[in-house]
C-alpha positions as CSV (number, residue, x, y, z in Angstrom):
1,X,191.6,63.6,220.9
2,X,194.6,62.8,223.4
3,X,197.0,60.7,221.4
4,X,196.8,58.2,224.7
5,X,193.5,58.3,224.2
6,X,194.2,56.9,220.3
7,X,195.4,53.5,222.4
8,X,193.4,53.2,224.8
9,X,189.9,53.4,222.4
10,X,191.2,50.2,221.1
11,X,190.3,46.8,220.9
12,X,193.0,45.5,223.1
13,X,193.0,44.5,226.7
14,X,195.5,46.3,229.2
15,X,196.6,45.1,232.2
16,X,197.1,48.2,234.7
17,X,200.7,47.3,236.2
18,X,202.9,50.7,236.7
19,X,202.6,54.0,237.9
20,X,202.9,56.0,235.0
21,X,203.9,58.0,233.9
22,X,207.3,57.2,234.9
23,X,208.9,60.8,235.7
24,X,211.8,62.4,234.1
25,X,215.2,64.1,235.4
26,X,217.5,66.4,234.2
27,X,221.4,64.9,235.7
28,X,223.3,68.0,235.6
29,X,226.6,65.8,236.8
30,X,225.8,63.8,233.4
31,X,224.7,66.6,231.5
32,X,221.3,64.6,230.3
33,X,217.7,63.6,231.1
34,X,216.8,60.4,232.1
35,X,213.3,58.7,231.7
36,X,213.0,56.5,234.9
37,X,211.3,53.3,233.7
38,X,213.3,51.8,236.6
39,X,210.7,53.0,239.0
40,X,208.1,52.1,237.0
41,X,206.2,49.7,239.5
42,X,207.0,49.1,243.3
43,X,206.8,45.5,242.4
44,X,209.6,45.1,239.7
45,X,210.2,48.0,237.8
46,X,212.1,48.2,234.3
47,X,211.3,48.6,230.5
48,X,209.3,45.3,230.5
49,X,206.5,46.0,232.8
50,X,204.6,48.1,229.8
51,X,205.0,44.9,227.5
52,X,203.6,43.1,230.1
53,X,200.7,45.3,230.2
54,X,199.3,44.3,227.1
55,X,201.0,40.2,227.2
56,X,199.3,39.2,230.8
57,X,195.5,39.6,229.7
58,X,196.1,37.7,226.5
59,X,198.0,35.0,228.3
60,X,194.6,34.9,231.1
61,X,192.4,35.0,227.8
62,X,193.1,32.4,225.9
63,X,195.7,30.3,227.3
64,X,194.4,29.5,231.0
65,X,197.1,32.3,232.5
66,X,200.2,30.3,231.6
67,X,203.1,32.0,229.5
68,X,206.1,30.3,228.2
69,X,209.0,32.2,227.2
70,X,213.0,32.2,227.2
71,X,215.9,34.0,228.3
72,X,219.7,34.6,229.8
73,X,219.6,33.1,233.1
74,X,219.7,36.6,234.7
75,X,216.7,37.4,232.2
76,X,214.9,41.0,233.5
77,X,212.1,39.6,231.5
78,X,211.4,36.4,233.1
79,X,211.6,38.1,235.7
80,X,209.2,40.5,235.5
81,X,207.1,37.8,234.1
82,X,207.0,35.6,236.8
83,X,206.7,38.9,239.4
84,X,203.8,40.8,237.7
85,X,202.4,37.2,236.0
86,X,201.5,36.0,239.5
87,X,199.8,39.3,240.8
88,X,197.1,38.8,237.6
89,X,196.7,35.2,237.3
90,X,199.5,34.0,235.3
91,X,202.2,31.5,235.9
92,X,205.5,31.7,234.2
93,X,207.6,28.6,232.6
94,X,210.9,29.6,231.7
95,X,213.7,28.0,229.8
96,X,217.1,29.7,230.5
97,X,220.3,29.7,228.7
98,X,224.0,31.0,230.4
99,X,225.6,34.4,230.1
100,X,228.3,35.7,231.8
101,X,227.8,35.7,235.7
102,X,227.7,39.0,237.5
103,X,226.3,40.6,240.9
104,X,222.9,41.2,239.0
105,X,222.6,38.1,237.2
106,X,223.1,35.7,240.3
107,X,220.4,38.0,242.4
108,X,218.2,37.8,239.4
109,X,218.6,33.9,239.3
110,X,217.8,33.1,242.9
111,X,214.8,35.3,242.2
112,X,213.6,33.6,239.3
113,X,214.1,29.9,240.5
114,X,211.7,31.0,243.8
115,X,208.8,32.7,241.6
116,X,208.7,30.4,238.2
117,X,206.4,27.8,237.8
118,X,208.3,25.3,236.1
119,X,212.5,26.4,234.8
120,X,214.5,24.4,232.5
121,X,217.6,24.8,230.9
122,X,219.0,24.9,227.2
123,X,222.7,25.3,226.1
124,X,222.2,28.2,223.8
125,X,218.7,30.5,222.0
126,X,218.5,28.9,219.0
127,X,217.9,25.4,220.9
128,X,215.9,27.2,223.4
129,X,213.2,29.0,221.0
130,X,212.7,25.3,219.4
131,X,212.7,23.2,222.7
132,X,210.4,25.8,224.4
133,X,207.9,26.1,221.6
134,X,207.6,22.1,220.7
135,X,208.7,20.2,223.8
136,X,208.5,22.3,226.8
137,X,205.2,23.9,225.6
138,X,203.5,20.3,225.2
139,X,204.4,19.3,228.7
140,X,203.1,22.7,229.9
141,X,199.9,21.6,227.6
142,X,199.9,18.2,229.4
143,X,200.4,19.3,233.6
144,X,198.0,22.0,233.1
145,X,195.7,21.3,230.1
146,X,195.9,24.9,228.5
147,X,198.1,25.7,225.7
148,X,200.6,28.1,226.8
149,X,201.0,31.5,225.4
150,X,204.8,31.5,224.1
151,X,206.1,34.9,223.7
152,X,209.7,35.4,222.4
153,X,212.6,36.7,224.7
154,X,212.2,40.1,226.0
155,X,208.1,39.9,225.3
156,X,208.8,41.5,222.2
157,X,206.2,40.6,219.8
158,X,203.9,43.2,218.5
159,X,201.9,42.6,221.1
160,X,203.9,43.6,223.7
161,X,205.9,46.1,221.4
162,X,202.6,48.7,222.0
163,X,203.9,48.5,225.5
164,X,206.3,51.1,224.4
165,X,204.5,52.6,221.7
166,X,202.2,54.3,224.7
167,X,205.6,54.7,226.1
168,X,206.6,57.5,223.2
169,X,202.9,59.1,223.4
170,X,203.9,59.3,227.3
171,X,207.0,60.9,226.4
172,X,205.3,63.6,224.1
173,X,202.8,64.7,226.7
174,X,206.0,65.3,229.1
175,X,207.7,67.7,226.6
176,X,204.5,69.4,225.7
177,X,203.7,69.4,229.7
178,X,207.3,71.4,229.9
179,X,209.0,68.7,231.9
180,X,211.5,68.1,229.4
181,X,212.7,69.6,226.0
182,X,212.5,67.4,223.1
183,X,215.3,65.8,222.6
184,X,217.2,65.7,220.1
185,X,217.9,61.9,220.9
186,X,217.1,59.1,222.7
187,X,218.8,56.4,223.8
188,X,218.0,52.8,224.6
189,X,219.4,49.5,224.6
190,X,218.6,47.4,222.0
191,X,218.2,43.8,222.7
192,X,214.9,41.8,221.5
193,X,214.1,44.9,220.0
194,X,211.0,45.6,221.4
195,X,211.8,48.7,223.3
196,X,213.2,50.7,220.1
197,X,210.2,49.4,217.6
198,X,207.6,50.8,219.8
199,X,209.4,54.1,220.3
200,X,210.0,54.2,216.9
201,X,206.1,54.1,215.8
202,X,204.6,55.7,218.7
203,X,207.5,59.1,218.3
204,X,205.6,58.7,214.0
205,X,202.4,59.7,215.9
206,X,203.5,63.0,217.7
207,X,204.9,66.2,216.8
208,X,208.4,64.9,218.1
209,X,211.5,65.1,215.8
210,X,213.9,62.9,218.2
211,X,216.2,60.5,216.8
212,X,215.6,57.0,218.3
213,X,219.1,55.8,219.2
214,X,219.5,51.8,219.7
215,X,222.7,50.5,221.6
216,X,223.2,46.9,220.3
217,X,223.7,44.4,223.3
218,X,222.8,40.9,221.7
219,X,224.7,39.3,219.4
220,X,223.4,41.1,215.2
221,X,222.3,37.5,214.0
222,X,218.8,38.2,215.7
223,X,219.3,42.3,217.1
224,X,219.6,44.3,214.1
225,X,218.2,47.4,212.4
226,X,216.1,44.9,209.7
227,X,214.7,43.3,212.9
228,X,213.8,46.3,214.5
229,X,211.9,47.7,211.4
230,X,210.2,44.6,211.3
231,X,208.9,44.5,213.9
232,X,207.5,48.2,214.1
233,X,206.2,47.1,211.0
234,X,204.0,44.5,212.1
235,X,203.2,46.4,215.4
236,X,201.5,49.1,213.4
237,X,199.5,46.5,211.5
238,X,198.4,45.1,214.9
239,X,197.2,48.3,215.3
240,X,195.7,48.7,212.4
241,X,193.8,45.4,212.9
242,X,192.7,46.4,216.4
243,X,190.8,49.7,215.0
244,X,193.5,52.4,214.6
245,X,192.9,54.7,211.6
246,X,194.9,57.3,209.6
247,X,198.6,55.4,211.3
248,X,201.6,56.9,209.3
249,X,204.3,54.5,207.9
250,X,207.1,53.8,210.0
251,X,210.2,56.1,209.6
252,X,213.3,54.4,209.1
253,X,215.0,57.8,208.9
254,X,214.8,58.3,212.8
255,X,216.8,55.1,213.8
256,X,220.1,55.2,214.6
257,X,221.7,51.8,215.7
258,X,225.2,51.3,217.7
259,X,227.2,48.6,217.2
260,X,230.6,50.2,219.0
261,X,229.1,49.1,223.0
262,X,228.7,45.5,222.6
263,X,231.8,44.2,223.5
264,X,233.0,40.7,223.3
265,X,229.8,39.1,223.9
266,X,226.0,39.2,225.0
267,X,226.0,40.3,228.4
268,X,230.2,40.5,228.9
269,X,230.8,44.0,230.8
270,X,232.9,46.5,228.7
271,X,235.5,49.1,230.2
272,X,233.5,51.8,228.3
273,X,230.5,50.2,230.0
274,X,231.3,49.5,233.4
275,X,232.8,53.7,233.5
276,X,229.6,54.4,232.9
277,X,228.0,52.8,235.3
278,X,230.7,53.9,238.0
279,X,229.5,57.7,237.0
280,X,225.8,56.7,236.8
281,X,226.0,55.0,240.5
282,X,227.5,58.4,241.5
283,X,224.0,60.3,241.1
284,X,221.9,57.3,242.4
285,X,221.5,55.2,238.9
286,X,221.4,51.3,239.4
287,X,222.3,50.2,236.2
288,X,224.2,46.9,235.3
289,X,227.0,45.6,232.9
290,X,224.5,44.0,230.4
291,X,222.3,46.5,228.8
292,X,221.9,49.9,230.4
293,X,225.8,50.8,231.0
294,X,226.9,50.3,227.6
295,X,223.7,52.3,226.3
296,X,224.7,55.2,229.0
297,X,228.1,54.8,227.6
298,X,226.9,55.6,223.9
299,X,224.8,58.7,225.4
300,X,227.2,60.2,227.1
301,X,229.3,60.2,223.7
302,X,226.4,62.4,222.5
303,X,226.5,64.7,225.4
304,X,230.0,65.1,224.7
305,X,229.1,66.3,221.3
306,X,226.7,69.1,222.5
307,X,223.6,67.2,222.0
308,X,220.1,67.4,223.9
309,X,219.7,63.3,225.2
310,X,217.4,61.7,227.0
311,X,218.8,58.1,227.8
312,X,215.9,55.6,229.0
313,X,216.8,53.5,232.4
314,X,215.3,50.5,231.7
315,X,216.9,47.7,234.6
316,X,214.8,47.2,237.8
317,X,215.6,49.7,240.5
318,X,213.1,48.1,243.1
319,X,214.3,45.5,245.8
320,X,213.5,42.3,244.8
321,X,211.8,39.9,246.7
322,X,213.9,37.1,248.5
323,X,215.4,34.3,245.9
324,X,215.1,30.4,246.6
325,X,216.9,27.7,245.7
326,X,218.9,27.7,242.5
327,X,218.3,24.1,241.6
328,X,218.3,23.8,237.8
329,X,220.0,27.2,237.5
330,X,223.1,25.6,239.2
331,X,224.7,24.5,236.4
332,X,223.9,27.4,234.3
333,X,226.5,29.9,237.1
């Protein structure tokens, strides 16, 4: 049997949002492949749309299409939320803490305040998981009479997390199509962790040997190799409920997590990041300060020590829709 075929005989809905597979390059001027998830949908492309895949038709199911979740103020997340949300019947209530203020995060912003159904604001994560869970989610509950579906920041619960566990089966039809060779290691940001746990279990069910290398961009407390196990963990008993047989144990040997990108702070550019993202605009890249030019900056330390990488582009490439009025967000930039 196809190993995609191993998800898709599952009990579990899918939403069909992106045009995958999402294609591969070799970038001879950075001397690595690069898996385009940035062009994975003409709406709003990035590594969250193949969370959402699996998050939307729960949300429709059994909580009257409305989602509640957090994030940075410049969130990719709620942003693809409230983008692909809308197309399939879902509205999205945010609640946004501050980060550091750059060309991406204001665009994101204006976006955001134009597309969510309802934004608030909190002072820090730790307030916002609380306030959105108890407060926010009963007035959702109370304007709407559905409970909303909460899902943490970056929609990485195990639900979402198989998102990117059909992103490693992908990946290993690719390299067995020829498109690629296997690389040695891959590289990803690492920031609700969701991205990393799924390539980690889906890479156990292939032939591939790659290394799974997460660049830390969120403060350890909650982005950490114990989280990041975790969660694979309880992604592979989700599949395990859902009707998957014969699943091999997570492998903690394949992770690999840097600290040495994160810089002063959650979403505070970096000279080693901001170089790379100066060499990756050179060859048509779009990546930002945040997440995917400090992960480029740690693979390009690899190519510099002979290795065969494949770095993942996970921002948005697409244009965005116009934004709106910043309203609440004011205060927040």
């Amino acid at each position: 049997m196809d190993l995609r075929e191993r998800l898709t005989g599952l009990d579990l809905e899918r939403d069909e949002l992106g045009d995958w597979p999402t294609r591969v390059e070799w970038c001879e001027p950075l001397g690595l492949w690069v898996k385009r998830e940035d062009e994975a949908s003409p709406v709003y492309g990035g590594n969250k749309v193949r969370k959402l895949q699996y998050l939307l038709p729960r949300a429709r199911a059994d909580h009257g299409g409305q989602l509640l979740s957090v994030g940075a103020v410049g969130s990719n997340h709620l942003l693809a939320c409230c983008l692909h949300g809308r197309r399939f019947g879902v509205d999205t209530h945010a609640l946004v803490i501050p980060q550091p203020v750059t060309p991406h995060v204001l665009r994101n912003a204006g976006v955001l305040a134009a597309h969510a159904a309802s934004i608030e604001t909190a002072d820090n994560v730790v307030i916002a998981a609380l306030w959105s869970r108890f407060v926010l989610a009963r007035r959702v509950r109370e304007q709407t009479g559905y409970e909303p579906m909460w899902v943490y920041a970056g929609g990485s619960n195990p639900l979402g997390t198989l998102g990117w566990v059909e992103g490693a089966l992908e990946l290993a039809e690719q390299v067995r199509a020829g498109e690629l060779p296997e690389p040695e290691q891959i590289f990803v940001p690492m920031g609700s962790c969701g991205t990393v746990a799924g390539l980690l279990l889906g890479l156990s069910l292939t032939a591939l040997k790659t290394q799974v290398r997460a660049v830390r961009v969120v403060d350890r407390l909650v982005c950490n190799r114990s989280a990041a196990l975790s969660l694979a963990r309880r992604t592979r008993l989700l599949l395990q409920a859902s009707g998957a047989r014969e699943l091999p144990e997570v492998q903690p040997e394949r992770l690999v997590v840097h600290h040495e990108q994160f810089g002063p702070g959650y979403g505070a550019p970096t000279p080693q990041g901001l170089e790379a993202q100066e060499q990756a605009a050179s060859v048509g890249l779009k990546l930002e300060p945040t997440y995917t030019s400090k992960a480029l900056a740690a693979a390009l330390s690899a190519v510099a020590e002979g290795r065969t990488v494949l770095f993942v582009d996970t921002v948005n490439s697409r244009e965005l829709p116009p934004g709106g009025d910043l309203g609440a967000l004011q205060d927040l930039l």
